[in-house]
Backbone as a chain_set.jsonl record, in Angstrom:
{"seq": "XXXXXXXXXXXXXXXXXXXXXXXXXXXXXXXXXXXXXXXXXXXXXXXXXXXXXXXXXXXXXXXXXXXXXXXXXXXXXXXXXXXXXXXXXXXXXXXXXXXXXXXXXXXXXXXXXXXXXXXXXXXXXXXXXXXXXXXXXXXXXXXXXXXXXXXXXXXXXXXXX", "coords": {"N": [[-35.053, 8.341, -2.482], [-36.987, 6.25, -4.851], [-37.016, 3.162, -5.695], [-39.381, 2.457, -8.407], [-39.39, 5.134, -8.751], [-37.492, 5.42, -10.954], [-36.133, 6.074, -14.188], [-37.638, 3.959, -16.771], [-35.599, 2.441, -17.93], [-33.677, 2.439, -16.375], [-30.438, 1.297, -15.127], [-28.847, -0.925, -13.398], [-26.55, -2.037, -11.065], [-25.549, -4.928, -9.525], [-24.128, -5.852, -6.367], [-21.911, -7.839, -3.962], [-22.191, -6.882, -0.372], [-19.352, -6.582, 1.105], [-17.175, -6.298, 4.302], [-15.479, -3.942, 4.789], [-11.272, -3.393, 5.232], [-10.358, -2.106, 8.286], [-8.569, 0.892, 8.814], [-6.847, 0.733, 10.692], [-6.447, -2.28, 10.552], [-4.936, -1.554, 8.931], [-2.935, 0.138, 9.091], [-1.554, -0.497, 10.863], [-0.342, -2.996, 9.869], [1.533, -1.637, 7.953], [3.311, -0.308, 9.357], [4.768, -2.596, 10.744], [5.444, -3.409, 8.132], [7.147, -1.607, 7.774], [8.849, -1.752, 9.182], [10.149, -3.944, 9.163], [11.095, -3.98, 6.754], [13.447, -2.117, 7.405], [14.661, -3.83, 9.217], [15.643, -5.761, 7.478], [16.544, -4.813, 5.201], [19.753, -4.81, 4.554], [19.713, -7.2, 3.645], [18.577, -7.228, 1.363], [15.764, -6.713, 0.791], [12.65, -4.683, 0.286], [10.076, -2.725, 1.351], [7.634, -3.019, -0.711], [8.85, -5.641, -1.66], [8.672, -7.252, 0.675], [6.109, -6.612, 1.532], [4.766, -7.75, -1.036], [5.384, -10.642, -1.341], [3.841, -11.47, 1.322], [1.259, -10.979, -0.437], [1.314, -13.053, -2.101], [1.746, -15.483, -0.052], [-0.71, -15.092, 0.865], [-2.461, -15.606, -1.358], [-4.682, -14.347, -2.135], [-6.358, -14.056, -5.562], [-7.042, -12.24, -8.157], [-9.81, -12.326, -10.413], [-11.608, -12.571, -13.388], [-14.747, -13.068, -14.113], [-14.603, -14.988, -12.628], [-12.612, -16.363, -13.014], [-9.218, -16.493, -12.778], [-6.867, -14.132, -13.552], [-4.171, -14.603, -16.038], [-1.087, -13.642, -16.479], [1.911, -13.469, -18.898], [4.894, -13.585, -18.133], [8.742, -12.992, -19.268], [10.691, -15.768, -18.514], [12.803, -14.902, -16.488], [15.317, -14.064, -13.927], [15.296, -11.661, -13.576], [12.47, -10.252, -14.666], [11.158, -11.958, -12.89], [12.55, -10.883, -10.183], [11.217, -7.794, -10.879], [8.717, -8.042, -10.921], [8.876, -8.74, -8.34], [8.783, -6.364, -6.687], [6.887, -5.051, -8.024], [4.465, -2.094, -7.357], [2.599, -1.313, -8.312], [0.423, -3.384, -9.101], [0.21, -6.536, -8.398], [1.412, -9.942, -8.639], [2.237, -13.762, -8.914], [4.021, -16.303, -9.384], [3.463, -19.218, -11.529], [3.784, -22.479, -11.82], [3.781, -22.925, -14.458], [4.879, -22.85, -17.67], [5.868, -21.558, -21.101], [6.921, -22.12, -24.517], [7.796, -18.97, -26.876], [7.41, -17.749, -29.605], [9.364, -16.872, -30.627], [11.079, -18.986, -29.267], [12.181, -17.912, -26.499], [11.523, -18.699, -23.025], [8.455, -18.468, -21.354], [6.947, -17.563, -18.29], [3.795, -18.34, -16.644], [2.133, -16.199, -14.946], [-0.241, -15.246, -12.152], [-2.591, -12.962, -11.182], [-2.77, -11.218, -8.516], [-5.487, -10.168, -5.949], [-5.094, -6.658, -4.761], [-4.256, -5.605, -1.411], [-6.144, -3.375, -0.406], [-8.564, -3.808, -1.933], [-9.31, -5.912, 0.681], [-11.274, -7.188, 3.048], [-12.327, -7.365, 6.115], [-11.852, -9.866, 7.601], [-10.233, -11.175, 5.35], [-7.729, -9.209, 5.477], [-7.265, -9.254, 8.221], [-6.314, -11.975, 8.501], [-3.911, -11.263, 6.707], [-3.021, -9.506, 7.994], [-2.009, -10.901, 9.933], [0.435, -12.734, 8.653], [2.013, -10.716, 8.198], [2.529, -10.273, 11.654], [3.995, -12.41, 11.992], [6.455, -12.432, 10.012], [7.552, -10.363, 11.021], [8.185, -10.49, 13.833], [9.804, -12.638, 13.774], [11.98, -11.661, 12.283], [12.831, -9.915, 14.618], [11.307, -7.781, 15.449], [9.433, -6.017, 17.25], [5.863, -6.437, 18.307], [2.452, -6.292, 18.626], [0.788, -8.254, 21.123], [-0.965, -11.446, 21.097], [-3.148, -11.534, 22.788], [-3.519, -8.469, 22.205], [-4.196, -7.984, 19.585], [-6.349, -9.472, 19.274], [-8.222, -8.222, 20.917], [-8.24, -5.659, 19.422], [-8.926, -6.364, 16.85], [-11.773, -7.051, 17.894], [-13.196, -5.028, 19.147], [-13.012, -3.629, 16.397], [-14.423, -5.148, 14.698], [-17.317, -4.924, 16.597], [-17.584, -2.287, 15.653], [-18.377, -2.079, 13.462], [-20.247, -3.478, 13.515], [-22.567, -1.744, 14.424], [-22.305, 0.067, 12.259]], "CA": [[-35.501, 8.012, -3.813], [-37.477, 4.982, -4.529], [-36.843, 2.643, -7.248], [-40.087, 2.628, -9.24], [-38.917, 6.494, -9.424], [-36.238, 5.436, -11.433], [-36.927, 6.018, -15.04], [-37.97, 2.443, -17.307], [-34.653, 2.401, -18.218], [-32.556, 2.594, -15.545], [-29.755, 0.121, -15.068], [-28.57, -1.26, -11.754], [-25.213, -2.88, -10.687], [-26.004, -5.339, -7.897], [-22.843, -6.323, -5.289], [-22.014, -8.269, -2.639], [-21.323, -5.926, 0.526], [-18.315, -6.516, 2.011], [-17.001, -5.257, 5.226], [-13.877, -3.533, 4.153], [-10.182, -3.339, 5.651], [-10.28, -1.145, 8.68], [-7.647, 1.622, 9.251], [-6.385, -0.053, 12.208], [-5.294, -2.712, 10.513], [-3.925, -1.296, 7.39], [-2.029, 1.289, 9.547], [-0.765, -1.368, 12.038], [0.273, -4.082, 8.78], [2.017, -1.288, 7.179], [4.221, 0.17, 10.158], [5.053, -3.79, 10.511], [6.452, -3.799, 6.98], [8.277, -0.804, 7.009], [10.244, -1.94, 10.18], [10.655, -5.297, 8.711], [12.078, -3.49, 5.904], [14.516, -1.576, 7.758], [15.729, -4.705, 9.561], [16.246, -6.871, 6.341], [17.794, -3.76, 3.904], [20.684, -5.159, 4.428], [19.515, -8.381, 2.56], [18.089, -6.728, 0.118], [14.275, -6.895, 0.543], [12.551, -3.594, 0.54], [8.598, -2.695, 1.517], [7.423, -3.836, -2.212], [9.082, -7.175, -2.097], [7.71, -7.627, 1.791], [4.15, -7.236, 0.893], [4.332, -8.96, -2.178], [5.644, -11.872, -0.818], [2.654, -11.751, 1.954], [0.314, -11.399, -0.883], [1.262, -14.358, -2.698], [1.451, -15.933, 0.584], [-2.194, -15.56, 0.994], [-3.303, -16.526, -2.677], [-5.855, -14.271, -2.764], [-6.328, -14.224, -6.729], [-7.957, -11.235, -8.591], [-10.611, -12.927, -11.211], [-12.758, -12.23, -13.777], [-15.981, -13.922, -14.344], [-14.754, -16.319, -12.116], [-11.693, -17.261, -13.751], [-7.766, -15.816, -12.844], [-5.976, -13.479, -14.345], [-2.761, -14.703, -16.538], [0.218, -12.839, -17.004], [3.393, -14.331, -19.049], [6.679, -13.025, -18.355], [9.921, -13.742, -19.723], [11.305, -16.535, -17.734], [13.77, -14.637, -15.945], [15.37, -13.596, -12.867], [15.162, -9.983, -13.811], [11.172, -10.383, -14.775], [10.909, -12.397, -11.202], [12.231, -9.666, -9.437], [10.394, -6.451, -11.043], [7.008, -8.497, -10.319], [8.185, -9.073, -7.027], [9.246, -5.616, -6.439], [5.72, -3.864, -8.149], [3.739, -1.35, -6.421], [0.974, -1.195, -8.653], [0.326, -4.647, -9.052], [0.563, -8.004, -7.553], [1.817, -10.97, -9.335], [2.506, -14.57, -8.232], [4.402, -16.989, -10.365], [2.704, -20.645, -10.861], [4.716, -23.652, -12.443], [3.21, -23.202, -15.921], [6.132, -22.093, -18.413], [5.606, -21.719, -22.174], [7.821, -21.603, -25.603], [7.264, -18.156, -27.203], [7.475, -17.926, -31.192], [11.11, -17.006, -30.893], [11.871, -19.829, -28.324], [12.426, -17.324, -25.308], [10.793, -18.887, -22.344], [7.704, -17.405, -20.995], [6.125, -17.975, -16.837], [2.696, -17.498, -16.308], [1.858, -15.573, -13.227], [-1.516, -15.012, -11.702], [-2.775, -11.616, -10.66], [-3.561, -11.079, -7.143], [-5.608, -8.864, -5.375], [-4.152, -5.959, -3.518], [-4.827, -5.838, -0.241], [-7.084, -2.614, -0.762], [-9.946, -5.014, -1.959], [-9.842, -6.88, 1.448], [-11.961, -7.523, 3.982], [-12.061, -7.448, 7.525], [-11.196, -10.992, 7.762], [-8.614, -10.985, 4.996], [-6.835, -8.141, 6.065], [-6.639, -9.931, 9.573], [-4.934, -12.808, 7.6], [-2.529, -10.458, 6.125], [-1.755, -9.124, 9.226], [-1.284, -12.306, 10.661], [1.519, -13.045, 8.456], [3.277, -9.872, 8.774], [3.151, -10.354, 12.541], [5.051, -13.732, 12.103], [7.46, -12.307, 9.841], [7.987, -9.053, 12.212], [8.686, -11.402, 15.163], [11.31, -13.857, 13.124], [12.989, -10.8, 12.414], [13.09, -9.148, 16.016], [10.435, -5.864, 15.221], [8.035, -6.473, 18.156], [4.685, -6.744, 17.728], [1.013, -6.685, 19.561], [0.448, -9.306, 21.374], [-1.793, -12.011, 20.355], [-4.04, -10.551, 22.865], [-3.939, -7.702, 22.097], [-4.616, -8.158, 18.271], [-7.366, -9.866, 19.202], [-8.569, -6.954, 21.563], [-8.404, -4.601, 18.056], [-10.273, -6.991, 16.274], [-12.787, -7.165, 18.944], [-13.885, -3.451, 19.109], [-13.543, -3.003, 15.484], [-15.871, -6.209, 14.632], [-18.326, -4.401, 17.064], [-17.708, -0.674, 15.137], [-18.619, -2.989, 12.101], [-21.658, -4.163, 13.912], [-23.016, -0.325, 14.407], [-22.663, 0.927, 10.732]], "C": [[-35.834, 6.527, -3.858], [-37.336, 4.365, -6.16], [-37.718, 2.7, -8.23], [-40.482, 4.622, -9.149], [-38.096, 6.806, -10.151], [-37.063, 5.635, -12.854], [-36.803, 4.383, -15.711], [-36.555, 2.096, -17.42], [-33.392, 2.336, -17.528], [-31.513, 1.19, -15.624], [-29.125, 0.119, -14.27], [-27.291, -2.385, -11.64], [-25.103, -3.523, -9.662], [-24.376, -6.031, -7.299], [-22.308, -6.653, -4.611], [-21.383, -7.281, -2.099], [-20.109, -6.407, 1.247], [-17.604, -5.488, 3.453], [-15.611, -4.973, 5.143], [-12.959, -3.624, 5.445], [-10.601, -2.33, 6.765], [-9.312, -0.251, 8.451], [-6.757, 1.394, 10.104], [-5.202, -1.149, 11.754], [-4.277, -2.747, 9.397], [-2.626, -0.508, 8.021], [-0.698, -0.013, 10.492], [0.308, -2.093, 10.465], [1.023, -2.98, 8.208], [3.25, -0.501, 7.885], [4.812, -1.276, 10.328], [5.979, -3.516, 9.293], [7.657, -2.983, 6.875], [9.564, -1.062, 8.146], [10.614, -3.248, 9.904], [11.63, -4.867, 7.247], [13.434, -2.66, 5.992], [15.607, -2.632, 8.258], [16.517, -5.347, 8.041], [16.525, -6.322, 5.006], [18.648, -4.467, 3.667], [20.549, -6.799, 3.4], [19.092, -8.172, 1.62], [16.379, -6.651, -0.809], [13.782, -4.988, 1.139], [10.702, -3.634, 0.805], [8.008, -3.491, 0.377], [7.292, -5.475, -1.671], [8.103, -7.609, -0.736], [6.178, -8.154, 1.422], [4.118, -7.961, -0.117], [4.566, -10.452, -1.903], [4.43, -12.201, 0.155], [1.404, -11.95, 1.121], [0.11, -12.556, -1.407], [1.026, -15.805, -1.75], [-0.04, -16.389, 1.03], [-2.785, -15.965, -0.388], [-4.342, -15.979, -3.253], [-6.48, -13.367, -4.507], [-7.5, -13.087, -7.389], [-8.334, -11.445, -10.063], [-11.672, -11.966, -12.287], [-13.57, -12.906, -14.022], [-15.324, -15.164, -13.958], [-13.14, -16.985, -12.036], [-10.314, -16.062, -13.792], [-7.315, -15.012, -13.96], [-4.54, -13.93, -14.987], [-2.244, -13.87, -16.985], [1.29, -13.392, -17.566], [4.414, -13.084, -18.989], [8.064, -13.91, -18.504], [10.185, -14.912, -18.071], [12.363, -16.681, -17.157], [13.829, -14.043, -14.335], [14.75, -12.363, -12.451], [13.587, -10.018, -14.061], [10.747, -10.513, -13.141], [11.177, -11.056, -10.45], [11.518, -8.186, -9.745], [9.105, -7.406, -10.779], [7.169, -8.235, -8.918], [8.18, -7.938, -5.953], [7.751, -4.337, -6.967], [5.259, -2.863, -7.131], [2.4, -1.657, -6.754], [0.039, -2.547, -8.77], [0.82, -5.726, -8.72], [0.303, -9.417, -8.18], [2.293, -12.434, -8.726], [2.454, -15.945, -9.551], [3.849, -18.533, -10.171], [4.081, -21.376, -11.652], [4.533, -23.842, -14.042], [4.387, -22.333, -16.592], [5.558, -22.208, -19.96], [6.711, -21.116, -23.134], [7.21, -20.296, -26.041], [7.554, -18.598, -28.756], [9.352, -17.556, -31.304], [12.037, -17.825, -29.854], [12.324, -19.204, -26.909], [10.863, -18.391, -24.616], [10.006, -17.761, -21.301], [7.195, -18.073, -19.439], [4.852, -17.459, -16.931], [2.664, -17.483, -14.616], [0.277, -15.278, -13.037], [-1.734, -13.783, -11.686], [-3.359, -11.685, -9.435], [-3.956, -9.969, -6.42], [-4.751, -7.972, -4.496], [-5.029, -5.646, -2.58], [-5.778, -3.935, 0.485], [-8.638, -2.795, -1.276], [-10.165, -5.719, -0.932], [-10.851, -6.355, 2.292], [-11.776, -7.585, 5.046], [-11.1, -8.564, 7.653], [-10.021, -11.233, 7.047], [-7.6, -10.531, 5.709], [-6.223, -8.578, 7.689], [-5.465, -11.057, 9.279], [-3.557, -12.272, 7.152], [-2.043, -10.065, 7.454], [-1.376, -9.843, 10.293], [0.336, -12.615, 10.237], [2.022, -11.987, 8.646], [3.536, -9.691, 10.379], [4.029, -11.487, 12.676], [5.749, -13.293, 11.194], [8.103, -11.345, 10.41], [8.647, -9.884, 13.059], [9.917, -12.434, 14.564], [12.121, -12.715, 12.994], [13.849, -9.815, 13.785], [12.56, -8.156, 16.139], [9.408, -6.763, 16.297], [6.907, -5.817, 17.724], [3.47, -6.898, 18.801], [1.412, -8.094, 19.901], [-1.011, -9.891, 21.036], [-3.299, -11.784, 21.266], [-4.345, -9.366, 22.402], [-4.495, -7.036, 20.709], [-6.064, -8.512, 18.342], [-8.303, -8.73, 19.624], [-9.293, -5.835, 20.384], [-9.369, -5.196, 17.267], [-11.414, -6.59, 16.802], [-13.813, -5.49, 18.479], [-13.844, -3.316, 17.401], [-15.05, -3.881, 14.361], [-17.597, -5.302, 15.532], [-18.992, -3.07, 16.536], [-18.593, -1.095, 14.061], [-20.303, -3.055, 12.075], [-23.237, -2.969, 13.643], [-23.38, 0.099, 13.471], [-23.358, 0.566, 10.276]], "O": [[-35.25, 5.679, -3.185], [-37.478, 4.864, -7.277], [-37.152, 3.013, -9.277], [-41.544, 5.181, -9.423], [-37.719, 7.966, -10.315], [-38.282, 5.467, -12.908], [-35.966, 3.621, -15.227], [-36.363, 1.099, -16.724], [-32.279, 2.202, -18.037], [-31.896, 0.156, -16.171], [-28.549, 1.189, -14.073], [-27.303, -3.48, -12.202], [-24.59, -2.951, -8.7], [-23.661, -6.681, -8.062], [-21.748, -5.677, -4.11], [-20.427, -6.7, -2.612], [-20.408, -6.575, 2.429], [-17.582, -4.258, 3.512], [-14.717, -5.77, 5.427], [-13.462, -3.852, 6.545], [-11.335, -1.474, 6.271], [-8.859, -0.651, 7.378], [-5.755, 2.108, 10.105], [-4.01, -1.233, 12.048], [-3.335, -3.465, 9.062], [-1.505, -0.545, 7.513], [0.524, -0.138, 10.567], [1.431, -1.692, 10.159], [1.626, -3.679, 7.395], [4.143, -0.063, 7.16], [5.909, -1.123, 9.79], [7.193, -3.408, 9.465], [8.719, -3.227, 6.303], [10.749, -0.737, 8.065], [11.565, -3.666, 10.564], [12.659, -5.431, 6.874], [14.268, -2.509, 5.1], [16.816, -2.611, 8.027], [17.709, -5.321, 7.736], [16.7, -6.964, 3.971], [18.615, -4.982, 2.55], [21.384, -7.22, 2.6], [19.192, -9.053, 0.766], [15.967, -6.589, -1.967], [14.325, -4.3, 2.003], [10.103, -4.632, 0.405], [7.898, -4.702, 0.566], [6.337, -6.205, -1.406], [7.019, -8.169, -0.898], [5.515, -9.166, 1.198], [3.358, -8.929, -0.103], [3.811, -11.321, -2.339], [3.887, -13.269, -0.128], [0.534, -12.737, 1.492], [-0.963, -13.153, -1.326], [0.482, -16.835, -2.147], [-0.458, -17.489, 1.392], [-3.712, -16.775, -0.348], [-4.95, -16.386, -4.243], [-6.941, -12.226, -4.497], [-8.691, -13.155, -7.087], [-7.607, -11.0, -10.952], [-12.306, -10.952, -11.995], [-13.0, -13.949, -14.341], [-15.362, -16.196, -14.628], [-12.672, -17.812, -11.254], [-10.282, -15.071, -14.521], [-7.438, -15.306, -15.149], [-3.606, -13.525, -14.294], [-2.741, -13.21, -17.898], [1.923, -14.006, -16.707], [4.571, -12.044, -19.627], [8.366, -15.02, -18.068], [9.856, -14.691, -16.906], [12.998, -17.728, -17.034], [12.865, -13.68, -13.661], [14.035, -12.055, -11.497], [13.258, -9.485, -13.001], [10.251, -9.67, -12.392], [10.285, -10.266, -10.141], [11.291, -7.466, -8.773], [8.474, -6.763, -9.94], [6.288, -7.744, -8.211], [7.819, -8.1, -4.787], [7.588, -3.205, -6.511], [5.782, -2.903, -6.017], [1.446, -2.044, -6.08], [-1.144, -2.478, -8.434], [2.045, -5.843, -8.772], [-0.809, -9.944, -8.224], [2.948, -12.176, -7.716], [1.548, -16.384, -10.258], [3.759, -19.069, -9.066], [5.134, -20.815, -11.955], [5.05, -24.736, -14.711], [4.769, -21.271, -16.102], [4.677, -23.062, -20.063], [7.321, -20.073, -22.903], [6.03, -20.213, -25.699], [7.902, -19.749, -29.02], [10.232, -18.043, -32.014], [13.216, -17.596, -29.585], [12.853, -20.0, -26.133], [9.803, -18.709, -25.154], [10.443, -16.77, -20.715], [7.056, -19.295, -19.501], [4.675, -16.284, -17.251], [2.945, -18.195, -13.652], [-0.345, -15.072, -14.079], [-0.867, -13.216, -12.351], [-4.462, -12.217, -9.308], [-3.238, -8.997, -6.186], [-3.906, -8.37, -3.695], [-6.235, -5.443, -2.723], [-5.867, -3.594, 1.664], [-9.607, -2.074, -1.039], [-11.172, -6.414, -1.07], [-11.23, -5.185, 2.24], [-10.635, -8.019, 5.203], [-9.884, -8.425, 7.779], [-8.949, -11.464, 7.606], [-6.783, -11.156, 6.385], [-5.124, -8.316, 8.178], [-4.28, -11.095, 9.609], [-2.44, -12.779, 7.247], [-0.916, -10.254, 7.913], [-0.671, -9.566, 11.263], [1.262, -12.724, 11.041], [2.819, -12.127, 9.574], [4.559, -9.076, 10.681], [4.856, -11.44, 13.586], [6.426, -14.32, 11.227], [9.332, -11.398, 10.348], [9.869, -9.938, 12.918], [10.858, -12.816, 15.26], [13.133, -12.764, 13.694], [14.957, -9.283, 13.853], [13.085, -7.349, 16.906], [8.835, -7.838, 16.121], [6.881, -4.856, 16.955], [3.622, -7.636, 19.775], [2.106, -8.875, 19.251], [-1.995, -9.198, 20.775], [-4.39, -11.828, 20.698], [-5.533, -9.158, 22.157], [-5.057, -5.944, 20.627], [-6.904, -7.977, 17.618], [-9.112, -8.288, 18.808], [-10.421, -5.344, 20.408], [-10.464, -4.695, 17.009], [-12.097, -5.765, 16.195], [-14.745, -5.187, 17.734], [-14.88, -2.775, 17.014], [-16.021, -3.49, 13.713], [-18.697, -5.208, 14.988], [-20.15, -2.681, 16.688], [-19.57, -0.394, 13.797], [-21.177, -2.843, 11.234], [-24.319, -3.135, 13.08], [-24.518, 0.558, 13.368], [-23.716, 1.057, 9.206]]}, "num_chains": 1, "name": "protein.A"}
């Protein structure tokens, strides 16, 4: 179908392409967390908190027209940890605090993408840091060849489509 077959009226949503997350390394980053979560149960971090902590680690901030998402939550422990504990969303507390009308203090938090919006390259980022927190904990891990290796071929699969 060709565009001046469209009728006068049509309306068009234009997008940058991105080359999405493979499988590879969503599957890899997510067997990572869950054995990083088995080691460090006992401290009291569970899959959730893992990734969320990697997302905030990377920063990468889910915008509209340009411009962050704010969230206020109470200015508590208990707030802190259900953000940091979400599934559905990914939160990351800044330094900005505010009075509310009844004097409870409020945090604003950002919104950050989940790592279902990334990118090849992101997603390599992300699974950068969860191989450096895998390895501090003692969960072995690809080697940094052989990460690269995975890259390699799927950069080339990339190349194909």
């Amino acid at each position: 179908m060709f565009l001046m077959d469209q009728p006068p009226d049509a309306e068009w949503d234009l997008q940058e392409h991105k080359n999405k997350r493979s499988r590879n390394q969503n599957s890899y980053y997510w067997e990572l967390a869950g054995k990083v979560a088995e080691k460090t149960v006992k401290f009291g971090a569970n899959i959730n908190e893992i990734h969320n902590q990697n997302l905030r680690a990377l920063g990468l901030r889910e915008c509209i027209d340009g411009q962050p998402i704010p969230v206020y939550l109470p200015d508590t422990e208990e707030a802190e940890k259900t953000a940091l504990n979400a599934e559905k969303y990914h939160l990351k507390p800044t330094s900005q605090t505010k009075e509310g009308k009844d004097g409870k203090m409020f945090r604003c938090y950002v919104m950050l993408r989940g790592s279902h919006t990334f990118n090849t390259s992101e997603m390599s980022a992300l699974v950068d840091l969860m191989v450096q927190e895998a390895a501090s904990v003692g969960v072995q891990t690809l080697t940094p060849t052989e990460l690269a290796k995975i890259r390699q071929l799927e950069e080339q699969a990339e190349q194909k489509r």
